[in-house]
C-alpha positions as CSV (number, residue, x, y, z in Angstrom):
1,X,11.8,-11.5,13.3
2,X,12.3,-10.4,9.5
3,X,12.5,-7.1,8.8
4,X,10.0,-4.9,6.6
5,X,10.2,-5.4,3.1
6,X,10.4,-1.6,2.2
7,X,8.5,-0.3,-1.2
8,X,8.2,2.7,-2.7
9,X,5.1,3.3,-4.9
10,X,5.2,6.8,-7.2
11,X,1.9,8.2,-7.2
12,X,0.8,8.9,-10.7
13,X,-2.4,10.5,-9.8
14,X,-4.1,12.3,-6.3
15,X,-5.0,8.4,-5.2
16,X,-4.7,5.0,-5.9
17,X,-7.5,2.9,-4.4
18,X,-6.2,0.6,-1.8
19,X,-7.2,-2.9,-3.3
20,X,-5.3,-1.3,-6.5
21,X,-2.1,-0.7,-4.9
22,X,-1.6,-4.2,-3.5
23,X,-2.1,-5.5,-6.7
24,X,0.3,-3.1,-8.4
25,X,2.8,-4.0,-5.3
26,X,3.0,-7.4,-6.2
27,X,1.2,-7.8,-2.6
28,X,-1.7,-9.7,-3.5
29,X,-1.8,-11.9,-7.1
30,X,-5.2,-10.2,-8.0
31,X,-7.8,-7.4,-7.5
32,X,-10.2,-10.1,-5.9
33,X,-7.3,-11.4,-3.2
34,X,-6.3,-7.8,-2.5
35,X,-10.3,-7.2,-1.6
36,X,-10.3,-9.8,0.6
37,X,-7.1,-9.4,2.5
38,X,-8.2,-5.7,3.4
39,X,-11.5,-7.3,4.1
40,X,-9.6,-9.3,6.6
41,X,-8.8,-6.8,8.5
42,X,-4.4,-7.3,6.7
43,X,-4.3,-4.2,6.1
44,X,-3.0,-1.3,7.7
45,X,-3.1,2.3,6.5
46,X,-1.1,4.8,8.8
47,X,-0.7,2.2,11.4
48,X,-4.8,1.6,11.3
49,X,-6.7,-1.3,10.3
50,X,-8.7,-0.4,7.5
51,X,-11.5,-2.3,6.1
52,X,-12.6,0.1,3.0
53,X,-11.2,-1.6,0.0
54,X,-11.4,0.7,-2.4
55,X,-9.8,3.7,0.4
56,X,-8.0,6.4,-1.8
57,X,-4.1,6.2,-1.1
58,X,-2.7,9.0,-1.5
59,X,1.2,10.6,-1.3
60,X,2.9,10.5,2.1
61,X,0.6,7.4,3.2
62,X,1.9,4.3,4.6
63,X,0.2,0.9,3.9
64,X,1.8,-2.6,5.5
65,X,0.7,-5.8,5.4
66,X,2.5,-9.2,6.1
67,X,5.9,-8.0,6.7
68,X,5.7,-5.4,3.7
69,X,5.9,-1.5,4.1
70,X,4.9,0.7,1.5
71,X,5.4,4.6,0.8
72,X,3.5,6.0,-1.3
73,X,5.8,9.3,-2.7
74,X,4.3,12.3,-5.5
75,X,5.4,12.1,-8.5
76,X,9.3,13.5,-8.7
77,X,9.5,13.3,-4.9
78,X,13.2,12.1,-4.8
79,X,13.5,8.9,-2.4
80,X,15.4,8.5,0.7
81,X,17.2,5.6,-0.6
82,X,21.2,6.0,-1.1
């Protein structure tokens, strides 16, 4: 089994909507695609399925989806990455 392709999304805001972030990710190749993987139940917020594709993300979530992991950190947060 591969392992997690870790990301690590700053937050520039309170939220990013979900569909946003996958497109901002590089996770899905447009808004439309990103709709309808979360529509698909891909998705995972927090180790839940979720099915709203326009969910606010906001700092300290975690979203995965086909072998991808992402963190979503505040703004200046530093990483745990050495």
């Amino acid at each position: 089994m591969d392992p997690l392709q870790q990301i690590t999304f700053e937050l520039r805001g309170d939220f990013i909507p979900l569909d946003s972030l996958l497109k901002v990710c590089g996770l899905a190749d447009s808004g439309g695609r990103a709709k309808t993987m979360v529509a698909e139940g891909l998705v995972q917020v927090d180790g839940q399925d979720e099915l709203r594709k326009t969910c606010k993300i906001r700092a300290g979530q975690v979203v995965t989806l086909n072998g991808a992991s992402i963190r979503v950190e505040a703004p200046g947060v530093p990483s745990l990455k050495k």
